[in-house]
C-alpha positions as CSV (number, residue, x, y, z in Angstrom):
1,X,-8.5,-5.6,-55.6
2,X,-7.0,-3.0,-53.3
3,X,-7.4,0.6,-54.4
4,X,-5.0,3.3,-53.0
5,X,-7.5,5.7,-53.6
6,X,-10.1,4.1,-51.0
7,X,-7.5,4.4,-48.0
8,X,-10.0,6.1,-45.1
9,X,-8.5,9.6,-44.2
10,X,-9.0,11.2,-41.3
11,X,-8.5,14.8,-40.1
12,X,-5.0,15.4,-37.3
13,X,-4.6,19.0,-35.9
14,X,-1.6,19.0,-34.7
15,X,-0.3,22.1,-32.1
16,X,3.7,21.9,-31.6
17,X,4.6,23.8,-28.3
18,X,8.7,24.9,-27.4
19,X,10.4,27.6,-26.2
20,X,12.8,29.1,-28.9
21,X,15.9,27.3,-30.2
22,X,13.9,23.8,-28.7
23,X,13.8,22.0,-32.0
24,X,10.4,22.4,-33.3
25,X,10.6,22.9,-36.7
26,X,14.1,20.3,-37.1
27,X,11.0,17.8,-35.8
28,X,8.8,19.2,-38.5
29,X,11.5,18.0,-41.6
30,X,13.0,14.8,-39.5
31,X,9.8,13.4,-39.7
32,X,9.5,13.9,-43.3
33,X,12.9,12.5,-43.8
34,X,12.7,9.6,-41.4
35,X,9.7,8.2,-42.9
36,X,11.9,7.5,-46.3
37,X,13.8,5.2,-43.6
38,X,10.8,3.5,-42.7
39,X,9.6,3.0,-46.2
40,X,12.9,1.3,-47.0
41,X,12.6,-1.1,-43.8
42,X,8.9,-1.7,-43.0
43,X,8.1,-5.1,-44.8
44,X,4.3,-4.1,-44.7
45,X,4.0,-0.8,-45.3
46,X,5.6,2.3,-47.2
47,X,5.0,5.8,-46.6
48,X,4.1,8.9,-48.5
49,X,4.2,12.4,-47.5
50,X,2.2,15.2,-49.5
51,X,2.1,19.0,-49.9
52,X,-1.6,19.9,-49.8
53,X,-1.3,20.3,-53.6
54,X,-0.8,16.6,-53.7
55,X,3.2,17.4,-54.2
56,X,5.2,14.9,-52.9
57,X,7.6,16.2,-50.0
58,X,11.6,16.6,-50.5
59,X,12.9,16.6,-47.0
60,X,15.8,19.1,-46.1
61,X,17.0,20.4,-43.2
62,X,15.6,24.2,-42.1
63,X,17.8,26.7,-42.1
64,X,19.8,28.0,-39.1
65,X,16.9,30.7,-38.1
66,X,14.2,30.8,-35.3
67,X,10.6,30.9,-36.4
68,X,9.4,34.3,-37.0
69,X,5.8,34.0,-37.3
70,X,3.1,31.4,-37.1
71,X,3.2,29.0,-40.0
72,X,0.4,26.6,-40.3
73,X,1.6,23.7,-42.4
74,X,-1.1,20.7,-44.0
75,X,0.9,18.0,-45.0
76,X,-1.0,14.8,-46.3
77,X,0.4,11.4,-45.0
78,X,-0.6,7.7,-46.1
79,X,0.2,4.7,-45.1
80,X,0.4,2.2,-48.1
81,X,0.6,-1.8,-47.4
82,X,3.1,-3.6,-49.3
83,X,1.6,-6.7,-49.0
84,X,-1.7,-7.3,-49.8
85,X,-3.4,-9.4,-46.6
86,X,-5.9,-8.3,-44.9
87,X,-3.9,-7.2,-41.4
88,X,-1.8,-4.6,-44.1
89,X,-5.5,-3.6,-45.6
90,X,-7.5,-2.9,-42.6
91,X,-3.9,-1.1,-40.8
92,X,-4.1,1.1,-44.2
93,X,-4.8,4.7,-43.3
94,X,-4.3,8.3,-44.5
95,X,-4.1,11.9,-42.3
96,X,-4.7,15.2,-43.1
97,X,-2.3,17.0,-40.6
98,X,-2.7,20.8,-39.7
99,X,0.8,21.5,-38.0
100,X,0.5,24.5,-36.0
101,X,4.2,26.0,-35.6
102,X,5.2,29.3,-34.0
103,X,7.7,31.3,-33.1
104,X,8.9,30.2,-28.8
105,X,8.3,33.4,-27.4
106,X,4.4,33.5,-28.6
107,X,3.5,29.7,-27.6
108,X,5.2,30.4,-24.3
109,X,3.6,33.6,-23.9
110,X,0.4,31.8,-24.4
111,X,0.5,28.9,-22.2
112,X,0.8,32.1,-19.1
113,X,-1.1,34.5,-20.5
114,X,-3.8,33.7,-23.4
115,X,-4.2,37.5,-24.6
116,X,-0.4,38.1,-24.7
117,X,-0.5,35.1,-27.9
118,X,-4.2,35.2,-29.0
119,X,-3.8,33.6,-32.1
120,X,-1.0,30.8,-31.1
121,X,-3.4,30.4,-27.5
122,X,-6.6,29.3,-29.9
123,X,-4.2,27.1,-31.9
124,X,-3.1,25.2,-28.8
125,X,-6.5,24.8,-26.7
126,X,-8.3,23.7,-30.3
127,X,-5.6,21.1,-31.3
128,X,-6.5,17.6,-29.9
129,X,-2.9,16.7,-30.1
130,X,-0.2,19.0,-28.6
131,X,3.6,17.8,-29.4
132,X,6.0,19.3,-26.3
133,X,9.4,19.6,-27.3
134,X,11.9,20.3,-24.9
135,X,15.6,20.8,-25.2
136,X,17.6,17.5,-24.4
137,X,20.6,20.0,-24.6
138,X,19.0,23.0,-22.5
139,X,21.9,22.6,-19.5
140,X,24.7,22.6,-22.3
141,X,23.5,25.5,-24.2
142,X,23.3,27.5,-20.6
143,X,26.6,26.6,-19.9
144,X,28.1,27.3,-23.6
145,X,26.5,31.1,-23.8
146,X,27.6,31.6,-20.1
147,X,24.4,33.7,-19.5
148,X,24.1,35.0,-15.7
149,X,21.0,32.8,-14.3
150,X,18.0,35.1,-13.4
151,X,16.5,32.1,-11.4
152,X,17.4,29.7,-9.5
153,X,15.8,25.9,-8.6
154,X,15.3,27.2,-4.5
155,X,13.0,29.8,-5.9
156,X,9.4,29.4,-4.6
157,X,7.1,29.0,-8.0
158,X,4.9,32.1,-7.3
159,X,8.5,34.1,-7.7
160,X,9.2,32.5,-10.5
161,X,6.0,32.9,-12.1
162,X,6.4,36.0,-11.8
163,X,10.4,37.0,-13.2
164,X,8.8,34.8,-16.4
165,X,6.5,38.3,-17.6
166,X,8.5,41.3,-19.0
167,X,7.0,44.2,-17.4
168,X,7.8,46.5,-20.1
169,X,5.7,44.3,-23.1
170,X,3.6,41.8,-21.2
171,X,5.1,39.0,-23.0
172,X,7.5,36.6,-21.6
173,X,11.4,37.8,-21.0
174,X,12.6,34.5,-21.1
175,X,11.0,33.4,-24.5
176,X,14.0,34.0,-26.9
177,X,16.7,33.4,-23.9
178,X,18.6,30.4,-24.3
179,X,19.8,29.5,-20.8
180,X,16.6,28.0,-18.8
181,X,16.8,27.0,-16.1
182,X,15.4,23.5,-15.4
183,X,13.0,25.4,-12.6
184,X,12.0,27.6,-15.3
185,X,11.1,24.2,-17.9
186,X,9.0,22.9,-15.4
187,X,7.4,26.1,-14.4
188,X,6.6,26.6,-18.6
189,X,5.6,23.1,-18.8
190,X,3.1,23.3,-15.7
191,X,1.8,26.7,-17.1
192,X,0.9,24.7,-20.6
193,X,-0.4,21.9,-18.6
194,X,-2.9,23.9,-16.6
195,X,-4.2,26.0,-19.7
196,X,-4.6,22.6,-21.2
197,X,-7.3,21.1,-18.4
198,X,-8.8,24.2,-18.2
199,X,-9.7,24.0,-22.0
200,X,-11.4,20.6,-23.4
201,X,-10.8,20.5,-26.8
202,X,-13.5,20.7,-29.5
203,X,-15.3,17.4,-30.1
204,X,-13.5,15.5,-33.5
205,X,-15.3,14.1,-36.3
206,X,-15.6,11.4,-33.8
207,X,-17.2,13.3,-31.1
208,X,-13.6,12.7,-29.5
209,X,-12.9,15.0,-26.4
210,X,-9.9,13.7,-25.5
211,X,-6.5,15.6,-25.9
212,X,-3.2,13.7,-26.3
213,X,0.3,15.0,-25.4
214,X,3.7,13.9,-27.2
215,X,6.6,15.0,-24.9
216,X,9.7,15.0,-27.1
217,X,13.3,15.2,-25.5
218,X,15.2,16.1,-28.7
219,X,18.8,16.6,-29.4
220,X,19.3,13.7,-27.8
221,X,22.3,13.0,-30.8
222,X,24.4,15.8,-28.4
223,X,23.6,14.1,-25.0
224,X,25.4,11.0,-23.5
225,X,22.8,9.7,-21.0
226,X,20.8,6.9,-22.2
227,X,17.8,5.5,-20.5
228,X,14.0,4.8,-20.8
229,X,12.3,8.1,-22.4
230,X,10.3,9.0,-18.7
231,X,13.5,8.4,-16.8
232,X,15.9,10.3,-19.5
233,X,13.0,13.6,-18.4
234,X,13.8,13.2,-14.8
235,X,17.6,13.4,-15.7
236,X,17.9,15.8,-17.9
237,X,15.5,18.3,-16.5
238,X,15.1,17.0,-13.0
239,X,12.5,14.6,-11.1
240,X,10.1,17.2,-10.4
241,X,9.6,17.8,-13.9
242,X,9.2,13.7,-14.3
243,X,7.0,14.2,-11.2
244,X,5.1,16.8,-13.1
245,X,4.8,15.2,-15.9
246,X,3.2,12.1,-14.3
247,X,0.6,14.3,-12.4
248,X,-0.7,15.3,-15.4
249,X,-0.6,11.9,-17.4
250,X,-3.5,11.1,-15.0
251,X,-5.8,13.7,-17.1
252,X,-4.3,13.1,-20.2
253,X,-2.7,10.3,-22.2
254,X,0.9,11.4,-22.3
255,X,4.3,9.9,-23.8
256,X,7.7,10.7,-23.8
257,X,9.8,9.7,-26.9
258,X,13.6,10.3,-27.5
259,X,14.5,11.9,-30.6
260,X,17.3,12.9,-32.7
261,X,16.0,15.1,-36.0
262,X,20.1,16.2,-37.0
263,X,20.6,11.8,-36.0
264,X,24.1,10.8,-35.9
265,X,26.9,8.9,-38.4
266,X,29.4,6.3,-38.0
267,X,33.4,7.2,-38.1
268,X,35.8,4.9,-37.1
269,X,33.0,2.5,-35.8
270,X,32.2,5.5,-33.2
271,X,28.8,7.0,-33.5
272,X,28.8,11.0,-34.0
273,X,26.3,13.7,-33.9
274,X,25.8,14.9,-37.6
275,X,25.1,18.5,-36.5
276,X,27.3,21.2,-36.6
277,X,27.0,23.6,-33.4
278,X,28.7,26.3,-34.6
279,X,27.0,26.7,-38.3
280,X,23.5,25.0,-37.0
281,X,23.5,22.7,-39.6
282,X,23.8,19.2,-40.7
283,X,27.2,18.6,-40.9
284,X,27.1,15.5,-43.4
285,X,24.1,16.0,-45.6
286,X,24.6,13.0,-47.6
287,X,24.4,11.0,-44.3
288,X,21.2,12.4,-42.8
289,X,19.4,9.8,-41.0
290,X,17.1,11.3,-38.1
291,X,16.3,9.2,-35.0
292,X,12.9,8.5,-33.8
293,X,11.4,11.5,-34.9
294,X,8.1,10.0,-36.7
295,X,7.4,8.6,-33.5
296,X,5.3,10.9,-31.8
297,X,3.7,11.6,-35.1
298,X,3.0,7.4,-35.3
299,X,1.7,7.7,-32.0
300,X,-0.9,9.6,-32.8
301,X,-1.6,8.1,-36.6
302,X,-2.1,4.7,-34.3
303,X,-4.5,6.6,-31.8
304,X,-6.8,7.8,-34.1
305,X,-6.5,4.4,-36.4
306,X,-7.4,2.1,-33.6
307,X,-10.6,5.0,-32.3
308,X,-11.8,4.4,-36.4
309,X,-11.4,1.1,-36.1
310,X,-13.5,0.5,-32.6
311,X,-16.3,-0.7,-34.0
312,X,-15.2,-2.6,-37.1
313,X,-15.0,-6.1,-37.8
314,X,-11.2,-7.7,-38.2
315,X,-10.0,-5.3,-35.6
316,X,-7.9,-7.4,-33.6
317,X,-5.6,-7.4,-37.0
318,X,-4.8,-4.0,-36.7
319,X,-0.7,-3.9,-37.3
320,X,0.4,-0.7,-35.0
321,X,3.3,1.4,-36.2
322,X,6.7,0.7,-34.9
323,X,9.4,3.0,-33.7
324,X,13.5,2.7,-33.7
């Protein structure tokens, strides 16, 4: 006889890294939401989502306001089989996620400088698992707020480095903007990156080293290019960030994912974007229905299962998680 209660649980800190206004904590609840899609439609599995109290989480959308402060969130996720074979038993596993979310201006303050961000810098070179999110929408929102550019893509990197730290405060000028430039993505992106290699995470319960990154292009619900995830990063932002980005795969397991936490609804037989620019919120709440964004979350659920699982018998029956 299965018992719930025996599902093996394993430990996930999990360090989100995005400039301000970049989608972090939509991610946060459209993965909470999503998963209520995937309990519906999964014929081996459903989901469950818990507070740390054991509550069971309500997914809404945030409210139209930046983070304002590091908030550490432990959520507690299972994955229950439906069926009881032993593939569905043995794929049967439960997280303890740490969420590490802060406001834009400290995480990128800390990828350049470590003491301007002490507390979201520890955060990020602990966590095994760092989730990028970058704006699918970054050009558009430039364009909208018709901000004058500060930098511009022919700039050598060391002058960019430097126009990214405020001489009056030490932190980072650019942090609460909302016009990046793509230059100035990929120069953030490459800052994280380095801080990253030069700071192994501590060994898991595992004796794990390894860190894994989650690069999420979200918004993608307000964008009209469609393509492969790694390709949609070289278009959007531009192919020396897709260059970048593959550089750095070579030191650590990396993978982009498209995402959509607002998602879209059908009118007329046309698809739609259910978010409402000028309010900042969902504009049908009744028709909610986020788009990929438990993937990255799966991704690493399915990492750590299959690391557990290494040295077990009935392995090779592992079911991995799927994605939309």
């Amino acid at each position: 006889m299965f018992d719930e209660d025996q599902i093996p649980v394993s430990r996930a800190d999990i360090a989100i890294w995005g400039p301000t206004g970049s989608g972090k904590t939509w991610l946060i609840s459209a993965f909470a939401k999503e998963l209520e899609w995937y309990s519906e439609k999964d014929p081996n599995f459903k989901y469950e989502l818990v507070d740390e109290d054991g509550v069971p989480i309500i997914p809404k959308p945030p409210e139209p306001h930046p983070t304002s402060r590091p908030n550490d969130v432990e959520l507690h996720f299972r994955r229950i089989p439906k069926v009881r074979g032993m593939a569905q038993i043995i794929s049967s596993h439960a997280h303890r996620i740490i969420i590490h979310d802060d406001k834009g201006s400290n995480l990128v303050a800390a990828s350049i400088d470590g003491k301007a961000a002490q507390e979201a810098y520890q955060k990020l070179i602990n966590a095994r698992y760092i989730i990028i999110v970058l704006d699918a929408t970054f050009d558009l929102s430039a364009k909208s707020l018709k901000a004058p550019k500060t930098i511009v893509a022919e700039k050598a990197t060391e002058d960019i480095y430097e126009d990214l730290v405020d001489e009056n405060d030490g932190t980072l000028g650019i942090a609460t903007r909302g016009d990046l430039s793509s230059a100035e993505y990929r120069q953030l992106v490459q800052n994280l990156f380095n801080m990253l290699a030069g700071n192994p995470p501590r060994p898991d319960a595992n004796g794990k080293l390894s860190r894994h990154i989650a690069i999420c292009l979200t918004k993608t619900d307000m964008s009209t290019l469609k393509d492969d995830p790694w390709q949609l990063l070289g278009r959007i932002f531009d192919q020396e960030m897709l260059s970048l980005v593959r550089l750095y795969a070579q030191t650590f397991p990396v993978k982009v994912f498209q995402t959509s936490s607002a998602g879209t609804y059908r009118e007329i037989g046309e698809k739609r974007p259910n978010f409402d620019v000028n309010t900042g919120k969902i504009q049908i709440p009744q028709r909610w229905d986020p788009y990929n964004a438990a993937a990255p979350f799966f991704w690493i659920f399915e990492t750590n299962e299959r690391e557990r699982l290494e040295k077990k018998s009935g392995k090779e029956k592992y079911i991995g998680y799927t994605s939309r």
